[in-house]
matplotlib code that plots the C-alpha trace (Angstrom):
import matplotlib.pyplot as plt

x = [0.0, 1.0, 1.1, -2.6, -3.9, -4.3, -3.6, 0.0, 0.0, 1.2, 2.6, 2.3, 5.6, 5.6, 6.9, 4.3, 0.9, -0.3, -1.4, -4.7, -4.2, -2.5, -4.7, -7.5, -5.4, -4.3, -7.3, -5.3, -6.5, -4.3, -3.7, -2.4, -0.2, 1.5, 1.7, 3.9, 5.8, 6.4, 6.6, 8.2, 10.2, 8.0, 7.6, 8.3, 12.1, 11.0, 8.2, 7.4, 8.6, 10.1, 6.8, 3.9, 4.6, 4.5, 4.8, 6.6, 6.7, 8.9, 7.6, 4.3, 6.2, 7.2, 3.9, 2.2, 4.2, 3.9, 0.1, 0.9, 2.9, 0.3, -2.5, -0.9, -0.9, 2.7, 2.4, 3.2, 6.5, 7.5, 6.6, 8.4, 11.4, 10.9, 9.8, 12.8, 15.3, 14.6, 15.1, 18.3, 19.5, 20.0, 18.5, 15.4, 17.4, 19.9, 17.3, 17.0, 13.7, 11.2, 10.8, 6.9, 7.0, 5.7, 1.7, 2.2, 4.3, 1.2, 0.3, 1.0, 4.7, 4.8, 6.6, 4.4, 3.8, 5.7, 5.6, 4.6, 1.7, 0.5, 0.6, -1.6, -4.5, -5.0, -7.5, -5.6, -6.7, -10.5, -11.1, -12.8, -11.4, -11.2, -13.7, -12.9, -9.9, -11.6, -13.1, -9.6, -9.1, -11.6, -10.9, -7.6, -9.0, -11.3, -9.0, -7.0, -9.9, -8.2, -11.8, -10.6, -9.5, -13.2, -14.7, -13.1, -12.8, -16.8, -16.9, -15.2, -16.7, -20.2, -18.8, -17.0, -19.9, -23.2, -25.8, -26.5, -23.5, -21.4, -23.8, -23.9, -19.9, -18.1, -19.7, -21.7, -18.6, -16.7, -19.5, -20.1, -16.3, -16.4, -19.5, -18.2, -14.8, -16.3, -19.0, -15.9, -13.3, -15.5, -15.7, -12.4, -13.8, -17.0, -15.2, -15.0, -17.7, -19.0, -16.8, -17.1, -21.4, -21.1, -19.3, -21.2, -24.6, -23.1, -22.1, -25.5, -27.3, -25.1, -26.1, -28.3, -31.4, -31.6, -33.8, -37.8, -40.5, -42.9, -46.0, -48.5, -45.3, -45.9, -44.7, -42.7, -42.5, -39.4, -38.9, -37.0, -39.5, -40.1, -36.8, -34.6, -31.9, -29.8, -31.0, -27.9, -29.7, -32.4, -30.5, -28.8, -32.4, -33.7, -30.8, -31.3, -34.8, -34.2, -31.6, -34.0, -36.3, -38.9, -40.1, -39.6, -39.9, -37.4, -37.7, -35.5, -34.8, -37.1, -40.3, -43.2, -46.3, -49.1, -46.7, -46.0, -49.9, -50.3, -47.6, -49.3, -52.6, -51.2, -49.0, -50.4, -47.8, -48.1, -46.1, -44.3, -40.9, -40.1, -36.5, -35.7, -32.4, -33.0, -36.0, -36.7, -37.6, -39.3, -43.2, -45.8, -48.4, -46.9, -47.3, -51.0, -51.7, -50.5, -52.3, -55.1, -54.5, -57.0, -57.1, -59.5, -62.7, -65.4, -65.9, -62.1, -60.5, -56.1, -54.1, -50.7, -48.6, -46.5, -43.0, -40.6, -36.7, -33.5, -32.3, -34.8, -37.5, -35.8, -38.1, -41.2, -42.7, -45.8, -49.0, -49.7, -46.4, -43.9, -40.1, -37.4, -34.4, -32.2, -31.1, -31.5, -34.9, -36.5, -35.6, -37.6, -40.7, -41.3, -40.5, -43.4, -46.0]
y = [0.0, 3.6, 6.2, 7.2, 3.4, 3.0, -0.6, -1.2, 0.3, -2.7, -0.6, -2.4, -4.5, -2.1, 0.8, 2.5, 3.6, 6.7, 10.0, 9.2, 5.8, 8.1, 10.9, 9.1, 7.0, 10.3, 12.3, 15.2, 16.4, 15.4, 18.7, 19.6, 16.4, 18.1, 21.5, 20.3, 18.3, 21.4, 24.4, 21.8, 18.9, 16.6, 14.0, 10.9, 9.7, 8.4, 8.2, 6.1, 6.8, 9.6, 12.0, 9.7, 10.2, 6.4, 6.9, 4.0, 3.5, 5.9, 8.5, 7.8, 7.9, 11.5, 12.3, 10.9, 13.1, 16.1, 15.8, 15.3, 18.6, 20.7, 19.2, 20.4, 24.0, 24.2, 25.9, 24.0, 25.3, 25.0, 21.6, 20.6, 22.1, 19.4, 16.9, 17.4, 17.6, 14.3, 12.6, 14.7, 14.6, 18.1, 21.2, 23.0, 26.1, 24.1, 24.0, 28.1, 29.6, 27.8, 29.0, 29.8, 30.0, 33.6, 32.7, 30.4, 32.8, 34.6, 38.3, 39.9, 39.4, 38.8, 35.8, 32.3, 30.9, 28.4, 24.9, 23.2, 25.5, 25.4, 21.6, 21.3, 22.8, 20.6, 17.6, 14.1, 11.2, 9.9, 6.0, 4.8, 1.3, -1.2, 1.2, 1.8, 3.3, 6.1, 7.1, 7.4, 9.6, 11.9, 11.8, 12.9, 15.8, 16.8, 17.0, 19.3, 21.1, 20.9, 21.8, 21.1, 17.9, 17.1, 18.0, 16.4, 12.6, 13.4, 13.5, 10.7, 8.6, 9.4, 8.5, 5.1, 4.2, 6.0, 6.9, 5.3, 3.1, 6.5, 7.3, 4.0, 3.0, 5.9, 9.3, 7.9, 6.0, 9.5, 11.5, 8.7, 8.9, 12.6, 12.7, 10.2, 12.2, 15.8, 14.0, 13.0, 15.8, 18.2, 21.2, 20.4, 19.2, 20.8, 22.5, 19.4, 17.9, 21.4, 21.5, 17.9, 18.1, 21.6, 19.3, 16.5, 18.3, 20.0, 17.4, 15.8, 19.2, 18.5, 14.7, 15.7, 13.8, 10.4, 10.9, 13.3, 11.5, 9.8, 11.2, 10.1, 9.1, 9.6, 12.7, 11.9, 14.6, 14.8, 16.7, 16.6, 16.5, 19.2, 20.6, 17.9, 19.6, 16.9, 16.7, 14.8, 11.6, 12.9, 15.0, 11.5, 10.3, 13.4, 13.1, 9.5, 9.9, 12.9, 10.8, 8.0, 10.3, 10.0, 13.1, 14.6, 18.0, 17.6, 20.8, 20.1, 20.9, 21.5, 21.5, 22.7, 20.6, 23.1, 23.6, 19.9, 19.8, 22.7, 21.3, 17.6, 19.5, 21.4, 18.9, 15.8, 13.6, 9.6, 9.6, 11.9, 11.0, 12.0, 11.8, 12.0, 11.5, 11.4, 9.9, 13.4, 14.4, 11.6, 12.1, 9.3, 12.3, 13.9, 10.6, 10.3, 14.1, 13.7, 10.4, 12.1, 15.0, 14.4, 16.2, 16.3, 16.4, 14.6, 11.4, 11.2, 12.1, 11.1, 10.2, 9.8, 6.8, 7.9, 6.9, 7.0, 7.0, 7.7, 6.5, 8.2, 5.8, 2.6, 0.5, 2.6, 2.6, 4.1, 2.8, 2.5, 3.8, 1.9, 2.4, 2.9, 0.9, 2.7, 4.4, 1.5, 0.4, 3.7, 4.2, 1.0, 1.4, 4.7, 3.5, 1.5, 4.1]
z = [0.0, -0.6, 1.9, 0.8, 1.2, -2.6, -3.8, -5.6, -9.1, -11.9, -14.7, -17.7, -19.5, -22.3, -20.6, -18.4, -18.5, -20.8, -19.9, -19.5, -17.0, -14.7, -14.8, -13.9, -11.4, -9.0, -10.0, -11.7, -15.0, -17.8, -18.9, -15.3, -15.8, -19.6, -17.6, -15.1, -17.3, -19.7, -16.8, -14.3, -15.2, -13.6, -16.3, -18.0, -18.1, -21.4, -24.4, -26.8, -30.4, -28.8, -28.5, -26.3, -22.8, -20.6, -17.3, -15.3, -11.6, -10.9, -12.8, -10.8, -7.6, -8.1, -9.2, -6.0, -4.2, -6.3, -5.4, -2.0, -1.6, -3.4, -1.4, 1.5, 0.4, -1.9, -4.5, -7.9, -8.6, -4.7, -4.7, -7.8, -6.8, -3.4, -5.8, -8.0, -4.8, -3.5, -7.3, -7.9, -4.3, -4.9, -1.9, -3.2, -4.0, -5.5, -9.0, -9.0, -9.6, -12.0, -15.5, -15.4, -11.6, -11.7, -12.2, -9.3, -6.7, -5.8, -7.0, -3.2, -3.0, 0.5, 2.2, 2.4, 5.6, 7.3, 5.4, 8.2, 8.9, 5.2, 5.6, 8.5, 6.7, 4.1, 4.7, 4.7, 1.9, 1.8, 2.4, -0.7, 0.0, -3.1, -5.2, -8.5, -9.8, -10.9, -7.4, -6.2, -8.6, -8.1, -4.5, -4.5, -7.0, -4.2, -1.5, -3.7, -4.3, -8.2, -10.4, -13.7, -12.7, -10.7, -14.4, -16.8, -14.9, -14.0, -17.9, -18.4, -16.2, -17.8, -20.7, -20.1, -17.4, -18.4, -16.0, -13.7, -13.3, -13.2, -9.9, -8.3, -8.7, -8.9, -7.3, -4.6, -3.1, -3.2, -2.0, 1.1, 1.9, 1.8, 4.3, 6.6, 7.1, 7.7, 10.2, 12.0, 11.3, 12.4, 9.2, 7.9, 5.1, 4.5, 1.6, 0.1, 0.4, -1.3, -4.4, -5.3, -4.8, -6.9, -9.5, -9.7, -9.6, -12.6, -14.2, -13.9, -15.3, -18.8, -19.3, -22.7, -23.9, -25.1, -27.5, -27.2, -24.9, -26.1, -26.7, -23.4, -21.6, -17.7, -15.9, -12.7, -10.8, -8.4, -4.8, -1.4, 1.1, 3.8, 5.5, 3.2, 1.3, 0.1, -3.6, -5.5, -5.7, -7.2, -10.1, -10.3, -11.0, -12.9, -15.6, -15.7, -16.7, -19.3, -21.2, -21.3, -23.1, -19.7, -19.1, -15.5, -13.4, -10.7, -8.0, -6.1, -1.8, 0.7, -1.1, 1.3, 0.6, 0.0, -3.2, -3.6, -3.7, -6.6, -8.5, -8.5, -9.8, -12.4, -14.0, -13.7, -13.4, -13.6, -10.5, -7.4, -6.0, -2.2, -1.3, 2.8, 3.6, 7.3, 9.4, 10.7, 7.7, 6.0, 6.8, 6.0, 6.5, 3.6, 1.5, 2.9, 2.1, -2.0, -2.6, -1.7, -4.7, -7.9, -11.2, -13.9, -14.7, -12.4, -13.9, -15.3, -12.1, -11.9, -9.4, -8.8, -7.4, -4.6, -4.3, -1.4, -1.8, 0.7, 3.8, 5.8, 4.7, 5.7, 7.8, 7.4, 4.3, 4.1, 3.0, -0.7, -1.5, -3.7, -2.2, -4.7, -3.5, -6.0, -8.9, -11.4, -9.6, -9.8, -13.4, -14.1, -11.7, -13.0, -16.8, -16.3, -15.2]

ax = plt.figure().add_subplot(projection="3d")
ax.plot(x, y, z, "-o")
ax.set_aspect("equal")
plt.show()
């Protein structure tokens, strides 16, 4: 194990692994890794044909602790300089100043703070265990707080995965990692937590249509109940839907439900999604209160089915509702309706 509890990297016999591999491997975007082999010197000892970079172990090595230094706070040209140091057995101002270390050196011109100091802000590694390669990736992007990186392997893993084994594999193993460190760290890394949501809810917004709903497909109409404002899950499930070609309206946190009951009148829909994330805020009384909604004329009078979904409704499902045990399973209950 390495010293962030990632299993042993196996570079492949041919040289080392490509841009890409490693990119996704540390979490750093693979334009950040070119940049600091062009500005830096922190590359490849080698490519193939003399222009591909492949990265071996050692190459790796020095990028793991690249990642570590500027997690801690270094600033990149600082922390190639260290990086460089330990490889060359040369002292950091042995190497001189970096070429393009001006962006980096901050505009103020006054002295950093202690190294020791800047280090002791930074959060340490999240636990995501044996997940996916790709979740280490983007964990290590979110403890750096590094957005470009958090973007383009979100985009990539849509794209190799698809919704919703993008949700169910890779995010939702980051995001529970996340949430189980600040719960114990106090707000140390609420920041976190904050850029990578921001990220993935974003990331979510661009999943484009499958192809236009049908004509009579059901409406499923999507809200947090009450006093809930965790609403990734359900983004996870709107964008699922939309590139199905289902139609949805998904709004969102914290819904009160004298507007849960106007929007169940005025749209319609086949069926109504709660999300509680907590038992505090899962009510069967809400449930109760929008089975009871009708629209239409007498005679021809609609109603939706109610379905529950989240932690908060383990162990008490309500009445007549359906609970959705998941991303997958909702996407086929409500394909049905």
């Amino acid at each position: 194990m390495d010293p962030t509890g990632d299993l042993l990297l196996e570079v492949p016999a041919d040289g080392g692994l490509t841009t890409g591999a490693v990119a996704r491997l540390l979490g750093v975007a693979p334009t950040t890794l070119r940049s600091w082999d062009r500005r830096y010197g922190i590359g490849p000892a080698a490519r193939q044909d003399g222009r591909h970079r492949r990265w071996t172990g050692s190459d790796i090595a020095a990028l793991r602790h690249m990642c570590a230094l500027t997690s801690a706070g270094l600033p990149p040209a600082e922390a190639a300089r260290t990086v460089l140091a330990g490889t060359s057995g040369a002292g950091p101002s042995d190497t001189g100043p970096s070429r393009a270390e001006g962006p980096d050196a901050g505009a103020s011109g006054a002295p950093d703070a202690p190294r020791s100091a800047r280090a002791s802000r930074a959060p340490g590694p999240l636990p995501v265990g044996r997940a996916r390669q790709e979740c280490r990736g983007l964990a290590r992007a979110a403890v750096r707080l590094d957005a470009p990186a958090l973007d383009e392997l979100l985009t990539a893993v849509l794209d190799r995965y698809g919704l919703p084994a993008a949700w169910d594999e890779v995010m939702m193993p980051v995001l529970h990692a996340v949430g189980r460190k600040w719960e114990t760290a106090g707000e140390r890394y609420i920041e976190v937590e904050h850029l990578f949501s921001w990220h993935v809810s974003g990331a979510l917004r661009g999943v484009t249509p499958g192809r236009t709903p049908a004509p009579g497909a059901g409406l499923a109409l999507l809200a947090c109940v009450p006093g809930e404002t965790h609403t990734l899950a359900l983004e996870a499930l709107a964008a699922t839907l939309v590139q199905q070609g289902l139609p949805v309206r998904m709004f969102g946190a914290a819904v009160p439900a004298r507007a849960l009951e106007d929007a169940v009148r005025r749209t319609g829909p086949a069926a109504v999604v709660l999300w509680a994330q907590s038992r505090r805020t899962a009510s069967p009384a809400l449930v109760a209160r929008l089975d009871a909604v009708e629209w239409g004329v007498r005679g021809a009078r609609g109603r939706p089915v109610i379905c529950v979904a989240g932690p908060g409704w383990a162990g008490r499902q309500p009445p007549g509702a359906r609970h959705l045990s998941g991303l997958s399973d909702a996407v086929d209950t409500l394909a049905t309706l």
